[in-house]
N, CA and C atoms as a LAMMPS dump frame, in Angstrom:
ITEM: TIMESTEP
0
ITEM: NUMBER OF ATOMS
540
ITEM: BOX BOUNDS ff ff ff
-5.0000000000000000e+02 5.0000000000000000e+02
-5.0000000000000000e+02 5.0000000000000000e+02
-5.0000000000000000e+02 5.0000000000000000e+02
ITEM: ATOMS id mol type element x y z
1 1 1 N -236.434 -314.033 52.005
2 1 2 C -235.659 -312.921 51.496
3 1 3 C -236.174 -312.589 50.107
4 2 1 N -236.435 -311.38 49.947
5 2 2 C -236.52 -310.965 48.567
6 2 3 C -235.782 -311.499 47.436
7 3 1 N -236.284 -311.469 46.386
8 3 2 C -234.952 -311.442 45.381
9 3 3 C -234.567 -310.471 44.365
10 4 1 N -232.742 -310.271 44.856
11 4 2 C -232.138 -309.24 44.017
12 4 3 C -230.466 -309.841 43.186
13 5 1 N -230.376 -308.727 43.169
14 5 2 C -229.247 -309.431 42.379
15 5 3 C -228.215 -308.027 42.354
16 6 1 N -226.844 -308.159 42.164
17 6 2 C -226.032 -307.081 42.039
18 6 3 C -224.811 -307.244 41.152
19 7 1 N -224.025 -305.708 40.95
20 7 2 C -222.963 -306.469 40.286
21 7 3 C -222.03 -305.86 41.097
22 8 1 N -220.98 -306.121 41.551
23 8 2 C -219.954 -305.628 42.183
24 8 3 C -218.645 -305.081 41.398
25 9 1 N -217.982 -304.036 41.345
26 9 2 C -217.016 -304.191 40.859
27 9 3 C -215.724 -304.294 41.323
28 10 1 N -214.64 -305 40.741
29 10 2 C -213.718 -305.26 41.914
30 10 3 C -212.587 -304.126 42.18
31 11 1 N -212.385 -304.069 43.888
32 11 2 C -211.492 -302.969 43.798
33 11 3 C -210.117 -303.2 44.82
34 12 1 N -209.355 -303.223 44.49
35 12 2 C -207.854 -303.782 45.25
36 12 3 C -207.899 -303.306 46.637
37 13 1 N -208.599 -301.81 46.938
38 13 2 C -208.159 -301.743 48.474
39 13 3 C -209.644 -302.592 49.491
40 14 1 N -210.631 -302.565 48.294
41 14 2 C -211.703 -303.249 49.159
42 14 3 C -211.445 -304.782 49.325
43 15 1 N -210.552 -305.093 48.547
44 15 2 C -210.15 -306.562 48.904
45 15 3 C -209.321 -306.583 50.256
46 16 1 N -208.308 -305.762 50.615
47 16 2 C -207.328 -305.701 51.034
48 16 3 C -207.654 -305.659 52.701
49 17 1 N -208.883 -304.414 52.266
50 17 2 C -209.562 -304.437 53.916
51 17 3 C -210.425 -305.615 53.923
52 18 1 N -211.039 -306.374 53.279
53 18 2 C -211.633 -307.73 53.8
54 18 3 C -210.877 -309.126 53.908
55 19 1 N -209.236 -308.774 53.52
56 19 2 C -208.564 -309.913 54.133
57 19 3 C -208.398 -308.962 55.433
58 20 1 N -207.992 -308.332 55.593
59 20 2 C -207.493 -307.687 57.099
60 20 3 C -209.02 -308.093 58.173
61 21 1 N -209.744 -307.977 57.268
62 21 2 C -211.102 -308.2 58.357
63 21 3 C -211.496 -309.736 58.616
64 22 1 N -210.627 -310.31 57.459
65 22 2 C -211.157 -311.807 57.609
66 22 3 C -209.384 -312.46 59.055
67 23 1 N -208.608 -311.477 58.673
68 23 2 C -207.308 -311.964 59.322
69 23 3 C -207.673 -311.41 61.212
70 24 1 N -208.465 -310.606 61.23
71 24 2 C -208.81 -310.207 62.753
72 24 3 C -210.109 -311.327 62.969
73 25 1 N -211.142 -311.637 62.25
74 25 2 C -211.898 -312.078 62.567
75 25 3 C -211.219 -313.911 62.792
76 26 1 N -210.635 -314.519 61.941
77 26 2 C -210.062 -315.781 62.022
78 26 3 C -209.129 -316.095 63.286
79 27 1 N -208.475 -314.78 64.288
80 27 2 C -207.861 -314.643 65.464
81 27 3 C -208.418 -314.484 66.54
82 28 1 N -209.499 -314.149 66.633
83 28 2 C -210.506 -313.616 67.644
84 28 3 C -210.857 -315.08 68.658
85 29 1 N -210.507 -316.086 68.609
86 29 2 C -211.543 -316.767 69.395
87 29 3 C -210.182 -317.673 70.228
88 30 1 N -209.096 -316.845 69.362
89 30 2 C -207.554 -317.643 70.55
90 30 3 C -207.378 -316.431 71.648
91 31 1 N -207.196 -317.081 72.784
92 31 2 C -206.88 -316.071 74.261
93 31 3 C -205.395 -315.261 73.958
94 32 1 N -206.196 -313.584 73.608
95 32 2 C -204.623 -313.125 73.043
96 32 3 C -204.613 -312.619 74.287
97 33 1 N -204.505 -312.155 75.161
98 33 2 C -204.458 -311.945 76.737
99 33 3 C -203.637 -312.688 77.186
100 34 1 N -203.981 -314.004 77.33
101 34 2 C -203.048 -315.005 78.118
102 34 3 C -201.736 -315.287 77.506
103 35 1 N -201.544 -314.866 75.629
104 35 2 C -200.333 -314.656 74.642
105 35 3 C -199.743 -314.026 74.933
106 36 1 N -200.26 -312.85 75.253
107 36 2 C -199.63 -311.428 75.554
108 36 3 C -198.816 -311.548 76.816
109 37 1 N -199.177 -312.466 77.582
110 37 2 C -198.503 -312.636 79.287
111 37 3 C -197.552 -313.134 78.871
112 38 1 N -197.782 -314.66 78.54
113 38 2 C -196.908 -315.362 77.998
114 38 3 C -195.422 -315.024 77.057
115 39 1 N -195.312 -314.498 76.43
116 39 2 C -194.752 -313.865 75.491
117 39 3 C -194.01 -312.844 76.241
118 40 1 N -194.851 -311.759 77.156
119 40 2 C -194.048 -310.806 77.513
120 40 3 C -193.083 -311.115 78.772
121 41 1 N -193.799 -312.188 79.325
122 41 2 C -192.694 -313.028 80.556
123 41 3 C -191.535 -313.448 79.936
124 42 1 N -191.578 -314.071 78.387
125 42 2 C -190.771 -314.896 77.984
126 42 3 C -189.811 -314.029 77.599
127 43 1 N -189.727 -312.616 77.116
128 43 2 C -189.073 -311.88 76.712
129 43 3 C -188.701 -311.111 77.977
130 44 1 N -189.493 -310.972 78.906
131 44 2 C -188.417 -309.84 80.109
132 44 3 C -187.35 -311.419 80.578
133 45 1 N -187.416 -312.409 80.727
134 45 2 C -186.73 -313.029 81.341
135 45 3 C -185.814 -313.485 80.615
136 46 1 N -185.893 -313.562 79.38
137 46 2 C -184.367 -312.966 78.603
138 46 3 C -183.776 -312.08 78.231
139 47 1 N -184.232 -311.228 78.408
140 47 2 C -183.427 -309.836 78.708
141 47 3 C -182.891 -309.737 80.207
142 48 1 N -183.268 -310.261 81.188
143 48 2 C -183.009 -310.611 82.429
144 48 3 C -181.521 -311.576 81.86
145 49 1 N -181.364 -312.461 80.98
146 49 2 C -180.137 -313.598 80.799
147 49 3 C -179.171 -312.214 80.246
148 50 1 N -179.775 -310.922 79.517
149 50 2 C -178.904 -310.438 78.804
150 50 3 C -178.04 -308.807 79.445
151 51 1 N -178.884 -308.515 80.796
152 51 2 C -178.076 -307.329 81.905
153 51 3 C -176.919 -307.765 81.826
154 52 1 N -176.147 -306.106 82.048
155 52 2 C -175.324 -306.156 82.095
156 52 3 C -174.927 -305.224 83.898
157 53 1 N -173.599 -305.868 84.364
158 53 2 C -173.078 -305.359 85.463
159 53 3 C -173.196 -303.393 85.275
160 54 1 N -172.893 -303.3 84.387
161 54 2 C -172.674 -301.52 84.167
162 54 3 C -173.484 -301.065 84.614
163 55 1 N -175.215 -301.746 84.347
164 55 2 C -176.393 -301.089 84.633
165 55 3 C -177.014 -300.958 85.48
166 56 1 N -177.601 -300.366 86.409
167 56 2 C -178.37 -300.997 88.03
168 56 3 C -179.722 -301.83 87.11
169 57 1 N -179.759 -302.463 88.165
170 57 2 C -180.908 -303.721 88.295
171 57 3 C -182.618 -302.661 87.559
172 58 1 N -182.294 -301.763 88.823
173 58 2 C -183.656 -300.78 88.531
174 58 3 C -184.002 -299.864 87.382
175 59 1 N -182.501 -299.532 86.348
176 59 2 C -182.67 -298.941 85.243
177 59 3 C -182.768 -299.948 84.17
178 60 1 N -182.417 -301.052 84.292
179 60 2 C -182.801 -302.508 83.034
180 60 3 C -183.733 -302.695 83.034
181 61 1 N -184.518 -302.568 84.52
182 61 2 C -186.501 -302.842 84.443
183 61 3 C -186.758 -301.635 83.854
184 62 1 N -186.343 -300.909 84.059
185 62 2 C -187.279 -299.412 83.767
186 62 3 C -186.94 -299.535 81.672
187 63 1 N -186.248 -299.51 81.367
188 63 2 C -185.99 -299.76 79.7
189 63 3 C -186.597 -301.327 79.332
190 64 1 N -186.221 -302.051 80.075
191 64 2 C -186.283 -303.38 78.954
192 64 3 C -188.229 -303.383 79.629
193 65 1 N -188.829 -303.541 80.59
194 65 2 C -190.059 -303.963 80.928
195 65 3 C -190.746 -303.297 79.345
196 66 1 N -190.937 -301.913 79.423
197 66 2 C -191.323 -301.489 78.235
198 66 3 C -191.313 -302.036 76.719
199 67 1 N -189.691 -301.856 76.37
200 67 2 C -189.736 -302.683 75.693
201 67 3 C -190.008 -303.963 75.491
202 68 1 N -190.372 -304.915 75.973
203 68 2 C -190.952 -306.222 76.151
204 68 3 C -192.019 -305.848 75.327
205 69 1 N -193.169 -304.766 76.832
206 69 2 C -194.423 -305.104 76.651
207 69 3 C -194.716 -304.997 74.964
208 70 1 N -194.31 -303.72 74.453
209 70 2 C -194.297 -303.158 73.489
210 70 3 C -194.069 -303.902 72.241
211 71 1 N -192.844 -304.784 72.263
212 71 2 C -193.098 -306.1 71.202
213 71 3 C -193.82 -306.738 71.403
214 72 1 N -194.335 -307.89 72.671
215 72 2 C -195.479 -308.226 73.245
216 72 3 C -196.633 -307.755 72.299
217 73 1 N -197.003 -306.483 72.511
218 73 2 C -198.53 -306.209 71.961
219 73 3 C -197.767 -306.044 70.659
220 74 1 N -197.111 -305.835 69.811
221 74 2 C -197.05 -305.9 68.236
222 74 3 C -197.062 -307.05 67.7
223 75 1 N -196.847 -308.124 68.617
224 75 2 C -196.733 -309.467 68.343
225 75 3 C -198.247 -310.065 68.169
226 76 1 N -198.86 -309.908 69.274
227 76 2 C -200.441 -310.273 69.461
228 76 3 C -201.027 -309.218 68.515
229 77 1 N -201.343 -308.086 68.852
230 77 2 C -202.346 -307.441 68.157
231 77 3 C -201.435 -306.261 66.92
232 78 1 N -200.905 -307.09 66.192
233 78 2 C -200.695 -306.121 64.954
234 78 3 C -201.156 -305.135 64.756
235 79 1 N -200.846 -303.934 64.243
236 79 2 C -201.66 -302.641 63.2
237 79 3 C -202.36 -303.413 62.26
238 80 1 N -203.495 -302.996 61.807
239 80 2 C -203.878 -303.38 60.62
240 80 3 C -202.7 -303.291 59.247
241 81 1 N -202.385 -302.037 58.926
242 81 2 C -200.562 -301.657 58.242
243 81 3 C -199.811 -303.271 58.29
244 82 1 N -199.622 -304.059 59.068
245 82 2 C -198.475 -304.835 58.822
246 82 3 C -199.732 -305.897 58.472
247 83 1 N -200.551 -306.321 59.149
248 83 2 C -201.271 -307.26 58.326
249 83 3 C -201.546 -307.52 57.139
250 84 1 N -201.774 -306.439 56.608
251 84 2 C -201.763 -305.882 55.161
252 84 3 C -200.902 -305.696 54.183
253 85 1 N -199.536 -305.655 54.838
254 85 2 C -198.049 -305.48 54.253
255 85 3 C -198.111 -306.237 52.716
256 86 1 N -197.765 -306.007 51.507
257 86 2 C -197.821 -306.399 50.437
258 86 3 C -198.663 -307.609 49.896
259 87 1 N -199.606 -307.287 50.434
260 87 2 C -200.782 -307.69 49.787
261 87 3 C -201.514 -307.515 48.784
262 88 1 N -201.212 -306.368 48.654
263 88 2 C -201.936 -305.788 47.293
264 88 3 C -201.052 -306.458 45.988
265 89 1 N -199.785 -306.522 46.137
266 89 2 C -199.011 -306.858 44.969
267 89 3 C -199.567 -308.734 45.39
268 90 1 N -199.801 -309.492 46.058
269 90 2 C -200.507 -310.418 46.335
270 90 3 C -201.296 -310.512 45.547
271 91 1 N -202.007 -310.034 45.694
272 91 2 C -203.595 -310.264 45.068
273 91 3 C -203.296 -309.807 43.573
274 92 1 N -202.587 -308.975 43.306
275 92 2 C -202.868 -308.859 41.925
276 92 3 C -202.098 -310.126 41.253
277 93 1 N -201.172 -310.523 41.626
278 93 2 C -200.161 -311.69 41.246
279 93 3 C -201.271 -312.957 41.124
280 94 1 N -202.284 -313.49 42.267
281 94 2 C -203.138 -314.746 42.628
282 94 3 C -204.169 -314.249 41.424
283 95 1 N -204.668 -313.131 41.228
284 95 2 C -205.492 -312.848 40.253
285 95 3 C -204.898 -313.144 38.624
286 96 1 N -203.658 -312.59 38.158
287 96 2 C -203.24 -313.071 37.358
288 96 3 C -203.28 -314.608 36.738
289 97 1 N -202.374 -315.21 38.035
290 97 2 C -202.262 -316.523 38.033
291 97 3 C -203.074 -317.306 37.555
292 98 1 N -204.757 -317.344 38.025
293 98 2 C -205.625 -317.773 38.112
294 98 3 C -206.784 -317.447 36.442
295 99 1 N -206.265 -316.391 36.131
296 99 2 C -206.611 -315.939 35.138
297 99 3 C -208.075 -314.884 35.448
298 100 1 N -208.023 -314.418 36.381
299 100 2 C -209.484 -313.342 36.574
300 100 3 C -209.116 -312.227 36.026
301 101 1 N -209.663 -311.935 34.703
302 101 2 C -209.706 -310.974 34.205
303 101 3 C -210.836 -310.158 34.259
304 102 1 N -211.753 -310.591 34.81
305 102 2 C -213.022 -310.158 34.898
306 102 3 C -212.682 -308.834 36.241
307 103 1 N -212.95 -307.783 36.199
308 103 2 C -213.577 -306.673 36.505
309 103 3 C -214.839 -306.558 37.525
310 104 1 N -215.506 -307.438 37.503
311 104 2 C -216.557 -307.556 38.495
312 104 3 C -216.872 -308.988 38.782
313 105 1 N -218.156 -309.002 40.061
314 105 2 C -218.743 -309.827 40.172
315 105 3 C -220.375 -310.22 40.163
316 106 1 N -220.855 -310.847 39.938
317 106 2 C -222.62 -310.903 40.086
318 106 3 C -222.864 -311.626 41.27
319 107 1 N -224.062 -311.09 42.049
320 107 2 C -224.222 -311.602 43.064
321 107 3 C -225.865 -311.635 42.595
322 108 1 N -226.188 -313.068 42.891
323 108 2 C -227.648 -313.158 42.948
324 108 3 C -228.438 -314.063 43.887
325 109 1 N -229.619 -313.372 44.855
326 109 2 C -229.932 -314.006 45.201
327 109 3 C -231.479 -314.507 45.338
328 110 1 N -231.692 -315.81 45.713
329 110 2 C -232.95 -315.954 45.384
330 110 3 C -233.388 -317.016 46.219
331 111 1 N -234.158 -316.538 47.448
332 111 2 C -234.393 -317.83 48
333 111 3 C -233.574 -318.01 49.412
334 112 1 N -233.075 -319.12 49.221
335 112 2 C -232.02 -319.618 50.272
336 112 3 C -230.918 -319.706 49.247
337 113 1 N -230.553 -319.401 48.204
338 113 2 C -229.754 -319.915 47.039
339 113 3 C -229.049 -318.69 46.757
340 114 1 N -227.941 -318.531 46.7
341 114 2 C -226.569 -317.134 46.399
342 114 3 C -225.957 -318.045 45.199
343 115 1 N -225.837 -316.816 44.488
344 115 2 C -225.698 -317.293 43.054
345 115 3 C -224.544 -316.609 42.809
346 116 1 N -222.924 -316.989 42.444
347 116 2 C -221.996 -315.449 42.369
348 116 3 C -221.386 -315.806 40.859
349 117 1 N -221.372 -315.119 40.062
350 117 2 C -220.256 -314.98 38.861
351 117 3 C -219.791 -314.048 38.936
352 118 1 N -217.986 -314.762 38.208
353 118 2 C -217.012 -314.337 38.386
354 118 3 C -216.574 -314.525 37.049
355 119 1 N -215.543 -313.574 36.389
356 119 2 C -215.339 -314.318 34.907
357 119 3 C -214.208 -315.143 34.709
358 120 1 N -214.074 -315.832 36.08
359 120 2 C -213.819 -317.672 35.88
360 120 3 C -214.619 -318.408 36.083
361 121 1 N -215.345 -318.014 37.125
362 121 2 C -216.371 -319.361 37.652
363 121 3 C -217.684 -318.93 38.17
364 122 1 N -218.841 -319.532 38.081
365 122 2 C -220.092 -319.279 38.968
366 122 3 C -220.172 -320.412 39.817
367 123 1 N -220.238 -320.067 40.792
368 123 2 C -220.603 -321.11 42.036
369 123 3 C -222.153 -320.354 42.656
370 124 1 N -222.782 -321.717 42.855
371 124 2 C -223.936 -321.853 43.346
372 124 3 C -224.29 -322.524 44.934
373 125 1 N -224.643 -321.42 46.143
374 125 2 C -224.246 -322.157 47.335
375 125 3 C -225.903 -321.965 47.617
376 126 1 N -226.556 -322.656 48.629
377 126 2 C -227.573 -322.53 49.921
378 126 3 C -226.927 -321.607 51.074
379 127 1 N -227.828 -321.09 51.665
380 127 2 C -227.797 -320.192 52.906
381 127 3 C -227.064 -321.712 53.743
382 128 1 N -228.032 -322.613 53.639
383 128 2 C -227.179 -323.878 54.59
384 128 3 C -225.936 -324.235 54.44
385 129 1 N -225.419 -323.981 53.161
386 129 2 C -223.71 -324.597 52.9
387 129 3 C -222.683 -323.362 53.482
388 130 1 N -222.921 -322.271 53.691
389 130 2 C -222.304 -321.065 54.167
390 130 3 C -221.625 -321.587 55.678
391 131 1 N -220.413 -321.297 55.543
392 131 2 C -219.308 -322.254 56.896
393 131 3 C -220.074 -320.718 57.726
394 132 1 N -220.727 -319.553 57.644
395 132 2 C -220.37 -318.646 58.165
396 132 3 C -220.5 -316.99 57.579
397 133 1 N -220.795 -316.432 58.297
398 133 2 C -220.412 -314.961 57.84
399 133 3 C -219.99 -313.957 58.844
400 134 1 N -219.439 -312.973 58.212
401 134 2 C -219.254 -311.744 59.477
402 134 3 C -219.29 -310.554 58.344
403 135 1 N -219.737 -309.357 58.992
404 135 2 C -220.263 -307.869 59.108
405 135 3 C -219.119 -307.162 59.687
406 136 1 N -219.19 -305.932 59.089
407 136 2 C -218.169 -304.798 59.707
408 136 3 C -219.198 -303.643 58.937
409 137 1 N -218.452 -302.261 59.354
410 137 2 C -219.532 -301.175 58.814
411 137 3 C -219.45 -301.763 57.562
412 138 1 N -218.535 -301.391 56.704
413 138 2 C -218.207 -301.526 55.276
414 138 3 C -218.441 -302.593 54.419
415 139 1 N -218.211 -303.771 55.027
416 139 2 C -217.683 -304.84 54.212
417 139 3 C -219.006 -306.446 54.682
418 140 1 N -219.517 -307.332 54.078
419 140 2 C -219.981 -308.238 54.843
420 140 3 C -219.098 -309.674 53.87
421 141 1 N -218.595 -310.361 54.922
422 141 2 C -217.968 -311.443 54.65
423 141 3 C -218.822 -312.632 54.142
424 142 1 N -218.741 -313.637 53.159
425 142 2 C -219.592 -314.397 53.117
426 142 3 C -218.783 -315.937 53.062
427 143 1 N -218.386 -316.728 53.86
428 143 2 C -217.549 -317.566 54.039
429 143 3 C -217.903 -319.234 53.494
430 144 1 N -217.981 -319.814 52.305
431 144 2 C -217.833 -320.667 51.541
432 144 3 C -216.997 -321.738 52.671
433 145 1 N -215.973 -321.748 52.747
434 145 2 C -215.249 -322.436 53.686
435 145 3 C -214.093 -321.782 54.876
436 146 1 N -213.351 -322.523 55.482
437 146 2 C -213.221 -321.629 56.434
438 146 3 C -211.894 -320.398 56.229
439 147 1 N -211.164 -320.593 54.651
440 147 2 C -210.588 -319.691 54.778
441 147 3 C -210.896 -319.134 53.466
442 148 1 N -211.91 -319.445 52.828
443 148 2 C -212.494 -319.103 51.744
444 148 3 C -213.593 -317.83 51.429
445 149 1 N -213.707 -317.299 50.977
446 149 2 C -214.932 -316.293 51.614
447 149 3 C -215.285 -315.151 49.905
448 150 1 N -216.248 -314.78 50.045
449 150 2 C -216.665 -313.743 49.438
450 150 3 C -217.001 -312.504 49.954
451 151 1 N -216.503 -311.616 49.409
452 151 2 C -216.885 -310.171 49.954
453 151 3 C -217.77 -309.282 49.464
454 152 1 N -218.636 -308.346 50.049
455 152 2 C -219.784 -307.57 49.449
456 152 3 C -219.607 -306.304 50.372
457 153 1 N -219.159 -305.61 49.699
458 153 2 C -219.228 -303.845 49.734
459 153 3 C -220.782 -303.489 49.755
460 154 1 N -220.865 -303.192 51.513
461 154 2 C -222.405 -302.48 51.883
462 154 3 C -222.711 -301.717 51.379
463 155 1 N -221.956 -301.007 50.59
464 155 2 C -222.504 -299.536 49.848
465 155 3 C -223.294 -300.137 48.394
466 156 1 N -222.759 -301.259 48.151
467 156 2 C -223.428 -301.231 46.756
468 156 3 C -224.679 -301.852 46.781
469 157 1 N -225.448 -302.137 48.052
470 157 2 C -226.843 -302.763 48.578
471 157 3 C -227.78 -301.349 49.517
472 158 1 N -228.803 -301.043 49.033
473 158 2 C -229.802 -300.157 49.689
474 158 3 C -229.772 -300.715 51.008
475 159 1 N -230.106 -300.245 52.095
476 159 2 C -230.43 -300.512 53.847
477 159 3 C -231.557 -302.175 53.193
478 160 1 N -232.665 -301.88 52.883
479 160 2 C -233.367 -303.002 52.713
480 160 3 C -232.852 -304.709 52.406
481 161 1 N -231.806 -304.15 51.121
482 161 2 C -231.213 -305.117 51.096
483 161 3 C -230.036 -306.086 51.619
484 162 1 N -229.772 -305.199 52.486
485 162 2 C -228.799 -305.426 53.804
486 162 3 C -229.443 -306.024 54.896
487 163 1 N -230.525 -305.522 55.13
488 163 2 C -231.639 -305.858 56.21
489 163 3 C -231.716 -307.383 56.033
490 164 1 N -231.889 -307.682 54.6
491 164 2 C -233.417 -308.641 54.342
492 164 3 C -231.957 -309.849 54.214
493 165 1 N -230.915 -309.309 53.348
494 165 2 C -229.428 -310.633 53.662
495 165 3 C -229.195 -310.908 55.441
496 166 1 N -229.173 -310.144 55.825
497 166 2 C -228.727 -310.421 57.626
498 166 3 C -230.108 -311.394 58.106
499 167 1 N -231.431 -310.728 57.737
500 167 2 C -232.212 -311.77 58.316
501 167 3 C -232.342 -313.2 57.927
502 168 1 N -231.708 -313.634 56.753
503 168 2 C -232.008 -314.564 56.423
504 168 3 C -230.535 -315.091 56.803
505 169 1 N -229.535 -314.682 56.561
506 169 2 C -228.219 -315.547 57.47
507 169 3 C -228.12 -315.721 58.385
508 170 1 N -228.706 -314.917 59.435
509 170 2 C -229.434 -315.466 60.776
510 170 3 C -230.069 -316.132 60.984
511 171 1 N -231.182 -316.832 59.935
512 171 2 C -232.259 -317.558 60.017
513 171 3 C -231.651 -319.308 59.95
514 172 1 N -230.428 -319.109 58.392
515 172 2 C -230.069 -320.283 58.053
516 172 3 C -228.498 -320.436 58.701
517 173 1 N -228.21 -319.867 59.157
518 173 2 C -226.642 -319.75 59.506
519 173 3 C -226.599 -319.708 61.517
520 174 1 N -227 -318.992 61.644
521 174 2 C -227.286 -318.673 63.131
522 174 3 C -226.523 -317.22 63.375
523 175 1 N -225.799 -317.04 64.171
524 175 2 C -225.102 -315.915 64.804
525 175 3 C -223.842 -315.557 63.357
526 176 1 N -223.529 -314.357 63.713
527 176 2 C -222.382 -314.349 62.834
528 176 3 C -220.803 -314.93 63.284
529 177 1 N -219.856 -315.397 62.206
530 177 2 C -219.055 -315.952 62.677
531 177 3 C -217.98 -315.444 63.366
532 178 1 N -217.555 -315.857 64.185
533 178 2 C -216.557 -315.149 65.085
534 178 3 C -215.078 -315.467 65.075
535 179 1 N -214.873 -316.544 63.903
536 179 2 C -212.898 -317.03 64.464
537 179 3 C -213.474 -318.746 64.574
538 180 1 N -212.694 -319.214 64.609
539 180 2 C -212.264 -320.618 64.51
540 180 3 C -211.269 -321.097 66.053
């Protein structure tokens, strides 16, 4: 890989979409299909404990089945919107806390070696110590540990330098990461 280096600057909603991307990607590898059954059986058949005589049999399926399914899938596959639900006041609170006053980040790399400052800390990793990464259009995840991660906004890297990071996390990492 070439060597470059960048500075990032930090921005609350680009954080916000790379927990949401790290919160779909960390779910992905549990059977939400077989949840979704599960779950929605478990709920028509208590609503089944909760008919009432007033109603025919055939108008309680026709209302409650729906409703089931319908919590069912909000249960398994969230909106992005609720995943996200006050997070932002999150992050600014963990940022406080922690004392990051710093405004940006440096990303450098050189080698097999990612170099990041932060204006608390510089950590120094190998392509080999990386638990992982994952890609979306926007955003590329860079995962330190498994719920740990760094984020890099594709826009602030030319195509080349996007190119030349993917080939080499492929090289030392293997496939990108998919969930736990």
């Amino acid at each position: 890989m070439a060597d470059f280096s960048f500075t990032q600057e930090f921005d609350l909603d680009q954080a916000v979409e790379a927990h949401a991307v790290f919160s779909r990607v960390a779910h992905s590898k549990s059977n939400p299909r077989a949840t979704f059954i599960v779950i929605f059986l478990i709920l028509v058949l208590l609503s089944i404990g909760i008919s009432d005589d007033k109603f025919p049999s055939i108008l309680w399926g026709l209302i409650w089945i729906p409703v089931c399914g319908a919590l069912s899938w909000l249960i398994i596959w969230p909106p992005k919107r609720l995943l996200t639900l006050g997070l932002k006041r999150q992050i600014v609170a963990y940022r406080e806390q922690v004392g990051a006053s710093s405004e940006s980040s440096t990303y450098y790399f050189k080698g097999e070696e990612i170099r990041v400052e932060t204006g608390t800390s510089t950590e120094t990793l190998t392509l080999t110590d990386l638990y992982g990464w994952h890609e979306n259009d926007g955003l590329l995840l860079l995962y330190r540990a498994p719920k740990s991660y760094y984020f890099i906004v594709k826009s602030q890297l030319d195509s080349y330098q996007i190119d030349s990071l993917r080939q080499c996390l492929l090289a030392y990492t293997g496939k990108p990461f998919r969930g736990w």
